[in-house]
MDTraj code that builds the backbone (N, CA, C; nanometers):
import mdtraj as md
import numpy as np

residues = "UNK UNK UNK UNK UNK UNK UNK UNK UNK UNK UNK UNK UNK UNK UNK UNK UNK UNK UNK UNK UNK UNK UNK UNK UNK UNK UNK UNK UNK UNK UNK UNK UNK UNK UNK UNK UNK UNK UNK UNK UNK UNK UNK UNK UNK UNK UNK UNK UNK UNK UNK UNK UNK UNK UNK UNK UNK UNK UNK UNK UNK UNK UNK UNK UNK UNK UNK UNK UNK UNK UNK UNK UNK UNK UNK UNK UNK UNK UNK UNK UNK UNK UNK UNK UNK UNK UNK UNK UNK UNK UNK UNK UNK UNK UNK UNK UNK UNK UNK UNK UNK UNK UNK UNK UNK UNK UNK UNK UNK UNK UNK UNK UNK UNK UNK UNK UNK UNK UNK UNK UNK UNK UNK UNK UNK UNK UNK UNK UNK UNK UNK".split()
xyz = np.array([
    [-1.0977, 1.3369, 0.4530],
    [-1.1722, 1.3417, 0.3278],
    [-1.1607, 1.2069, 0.2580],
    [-1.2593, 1.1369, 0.2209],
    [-1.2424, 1.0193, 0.1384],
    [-1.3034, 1.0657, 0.0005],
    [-1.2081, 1.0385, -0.0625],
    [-1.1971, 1.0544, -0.2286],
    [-1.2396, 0.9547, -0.2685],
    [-1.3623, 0.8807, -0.2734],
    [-1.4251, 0.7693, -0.3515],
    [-1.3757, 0.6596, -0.2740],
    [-1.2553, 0.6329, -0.2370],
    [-1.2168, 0.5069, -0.1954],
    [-1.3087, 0.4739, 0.0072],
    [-1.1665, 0.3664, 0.0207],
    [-1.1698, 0.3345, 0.1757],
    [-1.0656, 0.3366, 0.2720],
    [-0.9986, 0.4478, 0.3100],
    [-0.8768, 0.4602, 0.3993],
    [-0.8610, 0.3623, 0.4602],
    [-0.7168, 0.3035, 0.5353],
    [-0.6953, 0.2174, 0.6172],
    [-0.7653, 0.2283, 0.6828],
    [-0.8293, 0.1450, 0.7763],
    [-0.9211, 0.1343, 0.9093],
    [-0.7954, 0.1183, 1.0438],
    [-0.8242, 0.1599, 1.1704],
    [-0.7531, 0.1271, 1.2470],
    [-0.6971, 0.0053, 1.3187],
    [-0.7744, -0.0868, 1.2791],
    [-0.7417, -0.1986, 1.3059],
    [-0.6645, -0.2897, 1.2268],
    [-0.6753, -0.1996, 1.0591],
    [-0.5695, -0.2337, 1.0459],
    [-0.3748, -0.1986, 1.0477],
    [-0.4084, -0.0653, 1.1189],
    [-0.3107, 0.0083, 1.1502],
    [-0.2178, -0.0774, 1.2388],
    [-0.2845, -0.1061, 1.3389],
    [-0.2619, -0.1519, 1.4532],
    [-0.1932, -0.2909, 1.4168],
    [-0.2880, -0.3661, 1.3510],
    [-0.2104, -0.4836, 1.2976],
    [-0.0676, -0.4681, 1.2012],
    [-0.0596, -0.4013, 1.1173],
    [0.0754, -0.3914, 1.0906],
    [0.1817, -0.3793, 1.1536],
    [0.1459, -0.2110, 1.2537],
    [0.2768, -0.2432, 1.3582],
    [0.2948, -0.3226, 1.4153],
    [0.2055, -0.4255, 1.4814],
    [0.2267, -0.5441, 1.5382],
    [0.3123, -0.6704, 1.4488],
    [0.2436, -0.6555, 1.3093],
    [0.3475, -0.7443, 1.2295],
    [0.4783, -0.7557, 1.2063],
    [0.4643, -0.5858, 1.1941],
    [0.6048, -0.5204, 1.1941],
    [0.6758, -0.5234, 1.3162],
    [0.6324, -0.5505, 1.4329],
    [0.6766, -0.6072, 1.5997],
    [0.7209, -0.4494, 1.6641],
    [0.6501, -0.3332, 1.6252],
    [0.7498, -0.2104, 1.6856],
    [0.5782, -0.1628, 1.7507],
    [0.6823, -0.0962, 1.8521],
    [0.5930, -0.0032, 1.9727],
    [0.5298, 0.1143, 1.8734],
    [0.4290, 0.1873, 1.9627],
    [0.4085, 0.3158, 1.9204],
    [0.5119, 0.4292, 1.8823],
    [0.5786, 0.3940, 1.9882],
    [0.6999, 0.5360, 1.9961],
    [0.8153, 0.4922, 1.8746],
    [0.7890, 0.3682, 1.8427],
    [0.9181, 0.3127, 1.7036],
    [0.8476, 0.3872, 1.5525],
    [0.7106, 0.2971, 1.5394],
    [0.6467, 0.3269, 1.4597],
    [0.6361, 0.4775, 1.4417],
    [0.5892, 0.5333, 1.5209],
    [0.6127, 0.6880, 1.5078],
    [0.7086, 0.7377, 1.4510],
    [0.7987, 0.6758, 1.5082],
    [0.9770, 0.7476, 1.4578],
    [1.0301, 0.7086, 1.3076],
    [0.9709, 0.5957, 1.2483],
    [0.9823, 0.5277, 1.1658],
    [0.8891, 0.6027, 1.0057],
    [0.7600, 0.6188, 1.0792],
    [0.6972, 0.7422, 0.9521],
    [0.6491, 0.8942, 1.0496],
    [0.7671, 0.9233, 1.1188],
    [0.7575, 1.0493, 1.1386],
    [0.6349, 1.1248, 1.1863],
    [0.5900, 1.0412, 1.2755],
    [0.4774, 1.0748, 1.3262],
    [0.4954, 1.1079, 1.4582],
    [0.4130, 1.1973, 1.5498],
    [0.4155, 1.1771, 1.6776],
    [0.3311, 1.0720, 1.7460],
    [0.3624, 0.9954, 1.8236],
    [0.3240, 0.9008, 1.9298],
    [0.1649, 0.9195, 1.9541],
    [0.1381, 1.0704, 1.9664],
    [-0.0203, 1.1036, 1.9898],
    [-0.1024, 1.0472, 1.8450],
    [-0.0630, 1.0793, 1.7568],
    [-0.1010, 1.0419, 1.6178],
    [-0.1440, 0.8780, 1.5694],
    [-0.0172, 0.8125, 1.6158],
    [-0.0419, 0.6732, 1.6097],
    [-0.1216, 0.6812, 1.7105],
    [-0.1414, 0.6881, 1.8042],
    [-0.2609, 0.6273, 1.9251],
    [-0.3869, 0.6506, 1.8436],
    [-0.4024, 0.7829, 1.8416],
    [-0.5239, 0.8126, 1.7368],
    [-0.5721, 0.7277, 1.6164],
    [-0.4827, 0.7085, 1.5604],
    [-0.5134, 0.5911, 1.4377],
    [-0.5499, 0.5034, 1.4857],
    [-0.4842, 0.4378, 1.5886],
    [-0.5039, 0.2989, 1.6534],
    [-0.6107, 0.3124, 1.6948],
    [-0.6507, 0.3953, 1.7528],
    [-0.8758, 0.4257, 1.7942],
    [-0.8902, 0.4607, 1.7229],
    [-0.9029, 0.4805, 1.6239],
    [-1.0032, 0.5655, 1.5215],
    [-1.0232, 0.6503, 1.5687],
    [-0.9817, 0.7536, 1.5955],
    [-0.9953, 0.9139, 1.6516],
    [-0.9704, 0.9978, 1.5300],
    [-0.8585, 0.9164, 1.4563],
    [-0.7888, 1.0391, 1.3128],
    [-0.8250, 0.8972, 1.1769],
    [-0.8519, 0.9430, 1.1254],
    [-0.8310, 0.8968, 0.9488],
    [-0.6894, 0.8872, 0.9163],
    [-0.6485, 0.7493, 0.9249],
    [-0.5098, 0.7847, 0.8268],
    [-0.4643, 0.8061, 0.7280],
    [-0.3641, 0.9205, 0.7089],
    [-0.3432, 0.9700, 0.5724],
    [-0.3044, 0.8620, 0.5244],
    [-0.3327, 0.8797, 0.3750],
    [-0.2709, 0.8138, 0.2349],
    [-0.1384, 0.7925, 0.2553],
    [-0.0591, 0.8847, 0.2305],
    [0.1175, 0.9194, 0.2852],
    [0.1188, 0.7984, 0.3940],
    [0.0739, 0.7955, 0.5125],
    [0.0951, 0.7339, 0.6177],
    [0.0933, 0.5420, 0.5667],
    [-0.0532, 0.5502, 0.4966],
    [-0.0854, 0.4056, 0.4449],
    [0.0388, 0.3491, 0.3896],
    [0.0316, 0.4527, 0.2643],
    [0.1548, 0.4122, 0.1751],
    [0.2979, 0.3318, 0.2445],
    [0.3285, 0.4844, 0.3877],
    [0.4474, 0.4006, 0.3881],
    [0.4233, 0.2570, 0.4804],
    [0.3298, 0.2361, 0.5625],
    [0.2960, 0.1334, 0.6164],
    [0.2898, 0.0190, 0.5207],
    [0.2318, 0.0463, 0.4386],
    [0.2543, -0.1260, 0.2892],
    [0.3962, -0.1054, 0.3284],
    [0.4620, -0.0136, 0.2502],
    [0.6046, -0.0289, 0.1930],
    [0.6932, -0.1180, 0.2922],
    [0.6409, -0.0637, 0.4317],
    [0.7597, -0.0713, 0.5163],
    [0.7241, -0.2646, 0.5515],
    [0.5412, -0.2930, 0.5199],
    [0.5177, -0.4628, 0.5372],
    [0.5946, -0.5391, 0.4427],
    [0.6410, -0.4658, 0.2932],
    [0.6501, -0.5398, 0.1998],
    [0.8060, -0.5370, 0.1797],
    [0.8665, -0.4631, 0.2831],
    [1.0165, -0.5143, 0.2763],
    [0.9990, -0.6041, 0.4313],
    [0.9430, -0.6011, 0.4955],
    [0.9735, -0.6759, 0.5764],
    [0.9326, -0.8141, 0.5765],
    [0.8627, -0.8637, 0.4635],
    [0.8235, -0.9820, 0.4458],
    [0.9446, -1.0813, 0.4197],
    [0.9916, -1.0107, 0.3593],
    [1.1678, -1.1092, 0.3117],
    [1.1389, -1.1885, 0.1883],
    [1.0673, -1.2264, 0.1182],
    [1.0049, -1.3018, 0.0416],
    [1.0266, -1.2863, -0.0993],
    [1.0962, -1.1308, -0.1079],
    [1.0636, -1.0508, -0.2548],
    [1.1359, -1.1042, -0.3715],
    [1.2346, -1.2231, -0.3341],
    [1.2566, -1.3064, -0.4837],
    [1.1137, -1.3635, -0.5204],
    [1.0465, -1.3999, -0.4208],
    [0.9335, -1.5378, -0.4880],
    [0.8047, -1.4649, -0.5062],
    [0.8124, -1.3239, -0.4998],
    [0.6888, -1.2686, -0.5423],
    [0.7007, -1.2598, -0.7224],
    [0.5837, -1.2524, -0.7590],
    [0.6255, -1.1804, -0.9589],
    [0.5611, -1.0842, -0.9320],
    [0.6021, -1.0144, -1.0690],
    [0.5830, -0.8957, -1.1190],
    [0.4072, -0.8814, -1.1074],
    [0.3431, -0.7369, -1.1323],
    [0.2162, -0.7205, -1.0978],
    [0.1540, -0.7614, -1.3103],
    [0.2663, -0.7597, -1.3588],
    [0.2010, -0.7687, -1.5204],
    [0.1808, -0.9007, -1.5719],
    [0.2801, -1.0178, -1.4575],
    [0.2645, -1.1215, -1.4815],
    [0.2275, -1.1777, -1.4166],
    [0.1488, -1.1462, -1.2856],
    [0.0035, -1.2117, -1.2011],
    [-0.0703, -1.1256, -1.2860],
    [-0.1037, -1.0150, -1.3466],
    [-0.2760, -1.0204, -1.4197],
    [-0.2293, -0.9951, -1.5879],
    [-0.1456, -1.1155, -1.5965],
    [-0.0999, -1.1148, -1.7600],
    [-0.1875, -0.9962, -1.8109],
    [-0.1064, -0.8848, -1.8291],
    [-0.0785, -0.7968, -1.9010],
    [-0.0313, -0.8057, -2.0581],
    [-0.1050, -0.7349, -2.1373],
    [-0.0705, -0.7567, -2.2674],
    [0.0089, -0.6459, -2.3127],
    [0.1449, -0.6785, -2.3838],
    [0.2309, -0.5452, -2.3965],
    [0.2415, -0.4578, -2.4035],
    [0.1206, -0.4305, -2.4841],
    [0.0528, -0.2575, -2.5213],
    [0.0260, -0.2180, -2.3524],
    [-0.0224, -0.2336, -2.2759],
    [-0.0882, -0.1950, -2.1616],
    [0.0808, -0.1874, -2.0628],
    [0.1643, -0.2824, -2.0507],
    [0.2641, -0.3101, -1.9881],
    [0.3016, -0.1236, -2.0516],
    [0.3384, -0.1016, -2.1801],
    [0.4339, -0.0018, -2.2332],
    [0.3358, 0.1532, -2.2016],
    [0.2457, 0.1578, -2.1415],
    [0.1704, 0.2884, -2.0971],
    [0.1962, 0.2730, -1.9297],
    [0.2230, 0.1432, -1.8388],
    [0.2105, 0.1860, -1.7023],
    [0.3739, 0.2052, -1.6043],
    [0.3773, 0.3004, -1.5310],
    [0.4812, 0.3300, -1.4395],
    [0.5598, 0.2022, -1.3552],
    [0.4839, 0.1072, -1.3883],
    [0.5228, 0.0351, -1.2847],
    [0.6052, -0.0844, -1.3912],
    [0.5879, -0.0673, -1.5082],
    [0.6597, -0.1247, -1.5864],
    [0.7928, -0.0369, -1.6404],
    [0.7609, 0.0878, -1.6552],
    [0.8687, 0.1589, -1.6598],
    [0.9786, 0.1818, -1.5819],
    [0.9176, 0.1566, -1.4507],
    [1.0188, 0.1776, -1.3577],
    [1.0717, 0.0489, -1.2572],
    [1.0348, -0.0953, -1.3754],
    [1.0646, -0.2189, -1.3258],
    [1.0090, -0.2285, -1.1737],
    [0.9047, -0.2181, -1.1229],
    [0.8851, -0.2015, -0.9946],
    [0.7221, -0.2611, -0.9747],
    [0.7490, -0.3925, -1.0176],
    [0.5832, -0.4518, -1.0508],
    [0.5680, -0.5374, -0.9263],
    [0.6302, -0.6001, -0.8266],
    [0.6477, -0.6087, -0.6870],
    [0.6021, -0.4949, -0.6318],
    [0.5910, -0.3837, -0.6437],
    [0.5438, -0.2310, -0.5605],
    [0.4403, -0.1564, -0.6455],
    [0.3842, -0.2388, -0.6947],
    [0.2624, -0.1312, -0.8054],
    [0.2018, -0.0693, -0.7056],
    [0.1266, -0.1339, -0.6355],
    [0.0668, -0.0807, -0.5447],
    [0.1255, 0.0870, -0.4801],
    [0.2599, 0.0827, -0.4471],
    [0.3083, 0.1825, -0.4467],
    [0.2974, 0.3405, -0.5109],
    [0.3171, 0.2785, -0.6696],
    [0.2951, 0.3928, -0.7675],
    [0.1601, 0.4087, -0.7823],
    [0.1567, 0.5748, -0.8146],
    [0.0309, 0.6703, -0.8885],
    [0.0459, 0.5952, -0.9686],
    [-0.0514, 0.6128, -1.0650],
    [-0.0729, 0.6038, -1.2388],
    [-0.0487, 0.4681, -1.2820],
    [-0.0425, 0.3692, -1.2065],
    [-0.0151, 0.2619, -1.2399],
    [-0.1666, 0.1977, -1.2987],
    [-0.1243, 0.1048, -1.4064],
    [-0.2946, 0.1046, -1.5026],
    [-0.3382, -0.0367, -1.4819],
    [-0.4351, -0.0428, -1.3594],
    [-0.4682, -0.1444, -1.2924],
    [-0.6329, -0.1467, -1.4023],
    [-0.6441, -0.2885, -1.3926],
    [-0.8058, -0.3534, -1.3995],
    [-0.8653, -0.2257, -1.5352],
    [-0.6604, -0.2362, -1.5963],
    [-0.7081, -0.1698, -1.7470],
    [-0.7318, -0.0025, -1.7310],
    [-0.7257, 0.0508, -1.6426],
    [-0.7514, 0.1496, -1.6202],
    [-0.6431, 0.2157, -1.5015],
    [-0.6043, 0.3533, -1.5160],
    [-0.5345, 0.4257, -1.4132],
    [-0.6387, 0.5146, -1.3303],
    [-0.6262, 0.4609, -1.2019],
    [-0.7257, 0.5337, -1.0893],
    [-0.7068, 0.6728, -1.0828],
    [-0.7707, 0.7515, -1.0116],
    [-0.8245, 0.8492, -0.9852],
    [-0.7211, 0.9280, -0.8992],
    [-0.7155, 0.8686, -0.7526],
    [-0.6478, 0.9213, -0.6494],
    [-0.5799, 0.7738, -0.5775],
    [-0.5408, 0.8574, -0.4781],
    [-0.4772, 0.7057, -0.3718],
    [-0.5882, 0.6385, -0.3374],
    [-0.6913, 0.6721, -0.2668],
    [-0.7872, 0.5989, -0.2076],
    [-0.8457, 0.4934, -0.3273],
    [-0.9048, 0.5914, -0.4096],
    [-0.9445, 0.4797, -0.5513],
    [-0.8231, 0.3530, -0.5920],
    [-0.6966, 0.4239, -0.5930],
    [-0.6859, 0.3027, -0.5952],
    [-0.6548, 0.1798, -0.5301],
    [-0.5994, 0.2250, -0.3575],
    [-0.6455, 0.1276, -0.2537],
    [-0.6993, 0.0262, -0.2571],
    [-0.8671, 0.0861, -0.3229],
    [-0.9602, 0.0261, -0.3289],
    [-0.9312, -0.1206, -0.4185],
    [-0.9083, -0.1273, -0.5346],
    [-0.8544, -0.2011, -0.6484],
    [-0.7529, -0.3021, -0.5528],
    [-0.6266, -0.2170, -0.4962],
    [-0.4990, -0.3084, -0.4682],
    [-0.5650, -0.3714, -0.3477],
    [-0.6106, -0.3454, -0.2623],
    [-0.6541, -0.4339, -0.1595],
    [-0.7212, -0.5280, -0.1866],
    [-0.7759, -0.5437, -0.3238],
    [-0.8473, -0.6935, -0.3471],
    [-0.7343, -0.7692, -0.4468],
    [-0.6550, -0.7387, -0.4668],
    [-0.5629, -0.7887, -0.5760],
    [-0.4467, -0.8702, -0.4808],
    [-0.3865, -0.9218, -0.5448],
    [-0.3387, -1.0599, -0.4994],
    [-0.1558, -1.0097, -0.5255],
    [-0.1699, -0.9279, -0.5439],
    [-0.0546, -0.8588, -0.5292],
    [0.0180, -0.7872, -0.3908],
    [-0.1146, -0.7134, -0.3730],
    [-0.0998, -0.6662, -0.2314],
    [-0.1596, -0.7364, -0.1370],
    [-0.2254, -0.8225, -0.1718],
    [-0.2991, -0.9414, -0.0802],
    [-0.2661, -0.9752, 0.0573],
    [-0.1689, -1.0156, 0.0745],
    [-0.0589, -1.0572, 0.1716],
    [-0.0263, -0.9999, 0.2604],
    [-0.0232, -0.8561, 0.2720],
    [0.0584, -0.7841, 0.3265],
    [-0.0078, -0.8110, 0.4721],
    [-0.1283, -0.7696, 0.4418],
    [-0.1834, -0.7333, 0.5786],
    [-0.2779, -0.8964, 0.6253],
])
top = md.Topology()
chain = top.add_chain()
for i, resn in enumerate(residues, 1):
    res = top.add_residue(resn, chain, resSeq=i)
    for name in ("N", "CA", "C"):
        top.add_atom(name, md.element.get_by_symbol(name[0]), res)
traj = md.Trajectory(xyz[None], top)
């Protein structure tokens, strides 16, 4: 089901684990998937879940090593305080992982679902990198 947005595509599935340097059968084991599942993603046979996406960023964005020299997501799109003191990702000091959190109040606004807001973080320069 796509909820307004654009699910990972498989190619870019594929490219992460490769970034990430692990086999099918790692990756699997890693977000709890079976082996048949990742293959599927990797052809486009299955849609990958949200859940799945998610942990695929997470797992690029610790493996980058980098995370002193990234900033915060309020101070790449200077955020004005009022807006900082309504979003999760300021509350929970975790502006390196906005992307991560629901409800986080991107482009002034808090999205819809995961996919919607995908949509947003994949052009943002926050999550830019990853992939």
């Amino acid at each position: 089901m796509n909820d307004g947005g654009i699910p990972m595509e498989s190619d870019e599935f594929l490219k992460a684990r490769k970034v990430l340097g692990k086999t099918q059968k790692k990756i699997a084991e890693l977000l709890g998937l079976s082996i048949k599942a990742v293959h599927s993603y990797e052809q486009g046979w299955r849609k990958i879940p949200s859940h799945v996406e998610r942990q695929i960023f997470f797992l690029l964005s610790r493996a980058r090593g980098d995370g002193e020299k990234l900033k915060s997501c309020w101070t790449v799109k200077k955020c004005p305080q009022e807006r900082r003191k309504q979003c999760p990702a300021w509350e929970f000091q975790a502006g390196k992982l906005c992307w991560f959190i629901n409800g986080t109040i991107c482009e002034c606004k808090a999205m819809k679902n995961w996919n919607e807001k995908m949509v947003k973080c994949r052009s943002c320069e926050v999550l830019a990198d990853l992939l």
